[in-house]
C-alpha positions in Angstrom: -6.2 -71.4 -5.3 -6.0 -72.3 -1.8 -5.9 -69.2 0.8 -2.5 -68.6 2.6 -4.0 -68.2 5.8 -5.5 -72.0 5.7 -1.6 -72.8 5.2 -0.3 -71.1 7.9 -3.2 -71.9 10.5 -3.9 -75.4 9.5 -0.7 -77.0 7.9 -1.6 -80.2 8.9 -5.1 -80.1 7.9 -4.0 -79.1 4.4 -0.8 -82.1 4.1 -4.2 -84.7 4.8 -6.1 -83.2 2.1 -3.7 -83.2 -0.2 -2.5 -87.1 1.2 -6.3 -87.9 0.1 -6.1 -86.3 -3.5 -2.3 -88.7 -3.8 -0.4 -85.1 -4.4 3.0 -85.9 -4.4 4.7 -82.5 -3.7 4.1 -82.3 0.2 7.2 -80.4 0.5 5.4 -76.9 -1.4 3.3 -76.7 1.7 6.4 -76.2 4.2 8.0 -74.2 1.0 5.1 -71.7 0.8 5.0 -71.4 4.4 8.9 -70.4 4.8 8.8 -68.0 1.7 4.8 -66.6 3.6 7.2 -66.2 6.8 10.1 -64.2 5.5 7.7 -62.0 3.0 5.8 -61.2 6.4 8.8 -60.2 8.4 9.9 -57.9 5.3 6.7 -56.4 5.3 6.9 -55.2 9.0 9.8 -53.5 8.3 9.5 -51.6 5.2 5.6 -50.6 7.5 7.9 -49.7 10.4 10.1 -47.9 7.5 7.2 -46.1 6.0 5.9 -45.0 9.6 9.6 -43.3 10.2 9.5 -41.9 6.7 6.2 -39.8 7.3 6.8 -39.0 11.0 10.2 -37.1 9.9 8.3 -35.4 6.6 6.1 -34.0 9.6 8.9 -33.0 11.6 11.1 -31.6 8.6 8.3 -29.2 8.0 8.7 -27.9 11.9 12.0 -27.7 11.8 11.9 -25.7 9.1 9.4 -23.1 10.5 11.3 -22.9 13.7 14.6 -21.9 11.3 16.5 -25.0 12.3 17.5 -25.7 9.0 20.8 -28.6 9.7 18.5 -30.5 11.7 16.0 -30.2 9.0 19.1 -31.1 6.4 19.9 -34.1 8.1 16.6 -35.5 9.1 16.2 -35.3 5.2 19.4 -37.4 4.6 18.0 -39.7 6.8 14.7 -40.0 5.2 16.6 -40.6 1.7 18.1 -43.5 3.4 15.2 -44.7 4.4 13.5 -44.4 1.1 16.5 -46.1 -0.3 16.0 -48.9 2.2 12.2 -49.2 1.6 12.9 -49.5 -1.9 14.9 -52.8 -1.9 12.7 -54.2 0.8 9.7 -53.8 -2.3 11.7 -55.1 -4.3 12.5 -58.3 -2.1 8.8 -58.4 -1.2 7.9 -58.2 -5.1 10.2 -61.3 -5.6 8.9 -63.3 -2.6 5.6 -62.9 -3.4 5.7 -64.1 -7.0 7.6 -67.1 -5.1 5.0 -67.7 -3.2 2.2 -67.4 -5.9 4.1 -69.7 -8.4 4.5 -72.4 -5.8 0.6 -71.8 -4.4 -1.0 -72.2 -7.8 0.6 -76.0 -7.7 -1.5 -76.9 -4.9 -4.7 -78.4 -5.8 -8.0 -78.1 -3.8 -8.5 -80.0 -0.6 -11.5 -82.4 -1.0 -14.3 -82.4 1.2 -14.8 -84.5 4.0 -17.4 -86.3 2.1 -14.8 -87.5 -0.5 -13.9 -91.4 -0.2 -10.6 -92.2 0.2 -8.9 -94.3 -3.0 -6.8 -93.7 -5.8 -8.5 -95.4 -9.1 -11.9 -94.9 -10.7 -11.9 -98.6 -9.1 -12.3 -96.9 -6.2 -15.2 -94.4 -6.3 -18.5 -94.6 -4.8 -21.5 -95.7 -6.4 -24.2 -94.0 -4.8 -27.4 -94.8 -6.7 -28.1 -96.8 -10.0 -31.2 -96.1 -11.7 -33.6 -98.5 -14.4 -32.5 -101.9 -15.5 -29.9 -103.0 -18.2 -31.2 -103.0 -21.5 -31.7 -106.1 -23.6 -29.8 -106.2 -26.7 -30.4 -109.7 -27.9 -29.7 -110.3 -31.5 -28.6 -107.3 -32.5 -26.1 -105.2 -30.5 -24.4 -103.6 -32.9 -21.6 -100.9 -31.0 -21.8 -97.1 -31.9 -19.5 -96.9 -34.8 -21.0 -99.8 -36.8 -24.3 -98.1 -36.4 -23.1 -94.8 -37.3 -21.6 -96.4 -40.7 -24.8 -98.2 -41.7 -26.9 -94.8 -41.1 -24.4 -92.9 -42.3 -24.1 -90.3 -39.4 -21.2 -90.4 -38.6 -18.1 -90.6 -40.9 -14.4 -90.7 -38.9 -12.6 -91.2 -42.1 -13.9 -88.2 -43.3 -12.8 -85.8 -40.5 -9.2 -87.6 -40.3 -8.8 -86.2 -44.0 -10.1 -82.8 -43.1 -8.3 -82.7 -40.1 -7.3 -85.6 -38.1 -8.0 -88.0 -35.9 -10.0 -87.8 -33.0 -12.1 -85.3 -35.4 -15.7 -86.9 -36.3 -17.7 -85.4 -39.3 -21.5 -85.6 -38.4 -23.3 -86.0 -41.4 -27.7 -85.7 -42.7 -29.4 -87.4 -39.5 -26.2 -87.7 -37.3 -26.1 -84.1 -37.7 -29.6 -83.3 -36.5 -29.3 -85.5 -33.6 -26.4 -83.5 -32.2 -28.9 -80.2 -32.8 -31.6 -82.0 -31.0 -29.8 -82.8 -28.2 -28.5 -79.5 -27.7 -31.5 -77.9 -27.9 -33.4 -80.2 -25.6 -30.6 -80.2 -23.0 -30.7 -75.9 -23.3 -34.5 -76.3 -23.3 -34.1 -78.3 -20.2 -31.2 -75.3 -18.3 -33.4 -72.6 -19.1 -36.6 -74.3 -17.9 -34.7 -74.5 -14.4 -34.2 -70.7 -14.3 -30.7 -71.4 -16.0 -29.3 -68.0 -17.8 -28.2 -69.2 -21.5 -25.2 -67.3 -22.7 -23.2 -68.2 -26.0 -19.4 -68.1 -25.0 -16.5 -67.4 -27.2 -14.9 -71.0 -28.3 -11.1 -68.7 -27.1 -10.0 -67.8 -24.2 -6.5 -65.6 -22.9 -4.5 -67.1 -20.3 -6.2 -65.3 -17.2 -9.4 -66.9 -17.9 -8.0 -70.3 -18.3 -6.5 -69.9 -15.2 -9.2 -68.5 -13.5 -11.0 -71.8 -13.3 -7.6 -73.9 -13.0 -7.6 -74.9 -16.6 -3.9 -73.8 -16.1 -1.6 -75.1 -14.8 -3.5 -78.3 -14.3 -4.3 -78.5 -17.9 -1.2 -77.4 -19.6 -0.5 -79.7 -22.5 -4.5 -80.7 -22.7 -5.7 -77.8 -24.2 -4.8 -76.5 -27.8 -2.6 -73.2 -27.9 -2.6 -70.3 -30.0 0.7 -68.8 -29.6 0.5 -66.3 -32.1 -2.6 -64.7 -30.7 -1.6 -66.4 -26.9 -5.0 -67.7 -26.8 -6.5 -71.2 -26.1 -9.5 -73.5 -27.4 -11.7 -74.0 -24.2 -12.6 -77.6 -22.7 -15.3 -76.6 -21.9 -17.9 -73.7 -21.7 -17.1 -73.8 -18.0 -13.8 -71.7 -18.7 -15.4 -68.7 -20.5 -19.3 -68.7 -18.7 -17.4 -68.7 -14.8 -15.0 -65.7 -16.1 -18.2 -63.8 -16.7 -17.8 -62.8 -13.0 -13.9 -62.8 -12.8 -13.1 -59.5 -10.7 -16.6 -59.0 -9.9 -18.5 -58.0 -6.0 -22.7 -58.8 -6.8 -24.7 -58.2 -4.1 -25.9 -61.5 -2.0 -29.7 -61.0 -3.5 -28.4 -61.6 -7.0 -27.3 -65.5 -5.6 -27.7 -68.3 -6.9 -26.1 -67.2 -10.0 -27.0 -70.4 -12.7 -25.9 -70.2 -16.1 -26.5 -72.5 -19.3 -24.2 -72.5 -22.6 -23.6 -74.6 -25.4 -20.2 -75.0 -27.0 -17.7 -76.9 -29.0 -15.0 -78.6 -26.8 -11.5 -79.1 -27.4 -9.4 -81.5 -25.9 -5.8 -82.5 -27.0 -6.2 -86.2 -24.9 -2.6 -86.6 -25.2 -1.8 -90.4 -24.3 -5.5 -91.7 -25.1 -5.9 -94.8 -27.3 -7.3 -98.5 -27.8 -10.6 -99.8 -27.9 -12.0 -97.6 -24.7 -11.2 -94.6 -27.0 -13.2 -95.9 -29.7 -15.7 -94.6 -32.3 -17.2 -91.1 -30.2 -15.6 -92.8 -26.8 -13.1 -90.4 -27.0 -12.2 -87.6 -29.4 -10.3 -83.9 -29.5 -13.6 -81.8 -30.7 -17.2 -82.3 -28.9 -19.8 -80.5 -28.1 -21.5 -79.9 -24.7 -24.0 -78.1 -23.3 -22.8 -77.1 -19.4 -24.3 -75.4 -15.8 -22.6 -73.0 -14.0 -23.7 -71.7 -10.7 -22.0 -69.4 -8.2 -23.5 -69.5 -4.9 -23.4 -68.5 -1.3 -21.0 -70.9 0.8 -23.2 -72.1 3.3 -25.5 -73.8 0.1 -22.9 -74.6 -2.1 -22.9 -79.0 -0.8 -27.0 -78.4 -1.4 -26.8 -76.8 -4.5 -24.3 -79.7 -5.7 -26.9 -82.3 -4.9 -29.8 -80.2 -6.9 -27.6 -79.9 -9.8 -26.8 -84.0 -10.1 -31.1 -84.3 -9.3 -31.4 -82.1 -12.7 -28.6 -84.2 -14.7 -30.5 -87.5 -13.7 -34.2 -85.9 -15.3 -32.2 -85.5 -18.6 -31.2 -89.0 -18.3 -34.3 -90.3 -17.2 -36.1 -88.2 -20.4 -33.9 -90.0 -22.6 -34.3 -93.4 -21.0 -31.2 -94.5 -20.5 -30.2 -96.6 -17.6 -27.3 -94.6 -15.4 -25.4 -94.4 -12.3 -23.8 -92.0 -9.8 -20.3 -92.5 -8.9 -18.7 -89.7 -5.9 -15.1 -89.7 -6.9 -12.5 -90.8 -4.8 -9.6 -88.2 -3.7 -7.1 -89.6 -6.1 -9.4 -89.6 -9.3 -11.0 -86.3 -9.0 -9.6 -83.3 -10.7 -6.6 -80.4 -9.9 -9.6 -78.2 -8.9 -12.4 -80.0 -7.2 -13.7 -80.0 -3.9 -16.5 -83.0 -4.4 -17.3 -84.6 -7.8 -20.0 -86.5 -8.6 -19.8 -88.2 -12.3 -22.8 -89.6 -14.1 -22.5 -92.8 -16.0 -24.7 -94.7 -18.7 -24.2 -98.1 -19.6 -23.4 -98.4 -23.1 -25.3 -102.3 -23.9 -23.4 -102.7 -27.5 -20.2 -102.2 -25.7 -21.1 -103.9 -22.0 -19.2 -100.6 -20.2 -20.5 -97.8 -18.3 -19.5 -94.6 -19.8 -19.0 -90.9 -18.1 -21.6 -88.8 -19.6 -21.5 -86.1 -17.1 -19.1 -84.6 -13.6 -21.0 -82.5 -11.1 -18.2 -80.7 -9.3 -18.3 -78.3 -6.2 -14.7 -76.3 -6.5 -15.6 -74.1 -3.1 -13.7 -70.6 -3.4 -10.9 -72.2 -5.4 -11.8 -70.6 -8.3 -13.0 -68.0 -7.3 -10.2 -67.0 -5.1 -8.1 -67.2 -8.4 -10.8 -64.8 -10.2 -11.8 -62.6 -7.5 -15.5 -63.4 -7.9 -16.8 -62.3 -4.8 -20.5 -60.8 -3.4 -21.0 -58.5 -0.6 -23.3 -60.1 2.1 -26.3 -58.0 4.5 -23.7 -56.7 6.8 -21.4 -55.4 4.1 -18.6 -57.9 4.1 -17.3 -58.9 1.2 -17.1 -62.7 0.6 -15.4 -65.1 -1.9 -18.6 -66.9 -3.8 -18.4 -70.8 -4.5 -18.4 -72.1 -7.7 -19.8 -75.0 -9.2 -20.1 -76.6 -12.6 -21.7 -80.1 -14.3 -21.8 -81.6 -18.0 -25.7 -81.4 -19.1 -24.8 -83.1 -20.7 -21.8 -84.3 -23.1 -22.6 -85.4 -26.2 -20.2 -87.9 -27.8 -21.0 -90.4 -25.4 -24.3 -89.6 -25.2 -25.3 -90.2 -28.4 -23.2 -93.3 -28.7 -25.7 -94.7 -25.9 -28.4 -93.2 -27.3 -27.9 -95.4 -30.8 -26.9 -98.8 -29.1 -29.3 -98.5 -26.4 -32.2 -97.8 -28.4 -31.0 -100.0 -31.5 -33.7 -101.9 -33.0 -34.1 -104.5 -35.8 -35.7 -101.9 -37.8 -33.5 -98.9 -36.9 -33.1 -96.7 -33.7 -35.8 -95.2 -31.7 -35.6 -91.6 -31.3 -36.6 -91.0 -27.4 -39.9 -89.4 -27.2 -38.4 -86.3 -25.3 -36.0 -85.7 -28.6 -39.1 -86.0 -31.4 -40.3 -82.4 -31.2 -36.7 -81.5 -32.1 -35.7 -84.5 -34.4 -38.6 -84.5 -36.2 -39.0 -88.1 -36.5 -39.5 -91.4 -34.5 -37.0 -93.6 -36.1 -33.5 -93.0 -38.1 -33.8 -95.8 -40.4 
């Protein structure tokens, strides 16, 4: 959540941020800063109430002990007046500011000046490509067809247990998945990544905590009976760890690693981009979490893509790195870099990976704060990237390592796989 003070200082600043992001609502800001306006006013008076209030309890108690009890009597008439008055002035305030906080929380974060302008994935940024395309030839079978003749994956199967959009991994598709978890874990922890093992639920403070909600309202699957919801992402539970929490500035960087199922309702989504493991409502994904001092947060960003590329690199798989444009990055970013592969069988790059830098607007939202050498207390940033997801990983995994004899497990993956080939 944005802080009210950059909305009364810098309005204008704030309307071209949000220009940048294409955020149609404009017209909160001004709201936001007329509610801000009238809730400070009332709060000067019911302070300037308060003052009178405790100056005539003082003077009450003098009157009394000088025995001048009807000035006493009616100073205390006044002072129930006053009480009175204070009282509706709360309850104005109380109103106001739940106003202003339901409006606030529809304002999404400002983007960094870094951020290109544009609208479309069209639109971002490729910084840096790395490796060559592969060279299917003959055989270039997509994903799914592979994951038939295997038998690794079965999407029939999972529509029957449950529906689409929920893949069954099966024998060798199944140990894949466990071998790229582990590696990727492996790979956190060996980077002085923290491993923790979330719960797959969350209550509604957490998910708004990192701005699942509102931005994510009608994405994510609902409990109502239990008012509880299936994360995303492991993002939602790991950050939460340090909702309504002051760590002293030695304990920074704060970097932790967790594996988790993902779920995703992806209303709208279909066609042949949403495919085979292209898109689907369960996955699993192994994410990094850092909170960090402010002033390190843009060079912590840049280390944490650096780590997501070695992965890639390991598994030798030919990838990009796209900086999003204002309009295509999410509610909550500040800066987001997204990692793609190219997927050979299907000729398409495909997002494997976002590297996002949300500055204190989730942590603003939690109240995740550390206390720096002079004793001030100070909103932490937050930052989190995919390390990776798997759907689309192991969809490039199988096409771009396809061979006439079977697929090649990458060399990094063997130790955990067990063999060199599925076949």
């Amino acid at each position: 959540m944005l802080p009210i003070q950059l909305l009364r200082q810098n309005k204008e600043f704030v309307l071209e941020g949000l220009k940048k992001k294409h955020f149609k609502e404009l017209n909160l800001v001004e709201e936001i800063i007329s509610i801000d306006e009238k809730r400070r006013q009332i709060q000067v008076e019911n302070d300037t109430l308060a003052a009178s209030i405790n100056s005539a309890s003082k003077n009450i108690g003098q009157l009394m002990g000088q025995g001048k009890k009807e000035e006493a009597e009616a100073l205390k008439a006044d002072v129930a007046k006053h009480k009175e008055q204070t009282k509706e002035l709360a309850e104005k305030l109380s109103q106001l500011e739940k106003e202003q906080h339901e409006l606030m929380i529809k304002l999404p974060n400002l983007p960094h000046s870094s951020v290109p302008e544009g609208k479309t994935p069209e639109e971002n940024e490729v910084v840096r490509q790395w490796d060559s395309m592969p060279n299917l030839e003959a055989q270039k079978l997509p994903h799914w067809e592979l994951m038939e003749k295997y038998n690794l994956v079965n999407f029939e199967l999972g529509t029957k247990i449950t529906g689409s959009g929920f893949p069954v991994y099966i024998g060798q598709g199944a140990k894949l998945q466990r071998a790229l978890i582990a590696y990727f874990l492996d790979h956190n922890i060996d980077a002085g990544y923290t491993e923790y093992y979330p719960p797959y639920m969350v209550n509604e403070a957490s998910a708004y905590g990192t701005g699942s909600l509102p931005d994510k309202e009608g994405q994510m699957y609902y409990m109502p009976a239990d008012d509880l919801y299936l994360i995303p992402t492991s993002e939602v539970p790991v950050t939460n760890v340090y909702r309504d929490t002051i760590v002293a500035e030695s304990e920074l960087p704060i970097k932790m690693t967790a594996y988790s199922p993902c779920f995703r309702r992806e209303a709208g989504s279909y066609g042949k981009d949403v495919r085979g493991l292209n898109r689907v409502h369960q996955f699993d994904k192994v994410e990094i979490v850092q909170l960090v001092h402010p002033e390190k947060s843009y060079d912590v960003q840049e280390e944490m893509v650096t780590h997501v590329e070695a992965l890639l690199k390991a598994l030798g798989l030919q990838y990009r790195v796209l900086r999003l444009c204002g309009g295509d990055m999410s509610f909550a970013s500040a800066r987001t870099y997204d990692l793609e592969v190219y997927s050979a069988a299907q000729e398409r790059w495909l997002e494997v990976s976002s590297v996002s830098n949300f500055e204190t607007f989730q942590t603003n939202r939690m109240k995740a704060r550390f206390k720096d050498g002079n004793g001030k207390t100070q909103l932490l940033h937050s930052l989190n990237g995919s390390s990776l997801a798997l759907p689309r990983m192991m969809a490039c995994i199988l096409e771009n390592h396809q061979t006439p004899e079977g697929i090649k497990i990458p060399e990094v993956l063997r130790p955990y796989f067990g063999k060199e080939m599925i076949s």
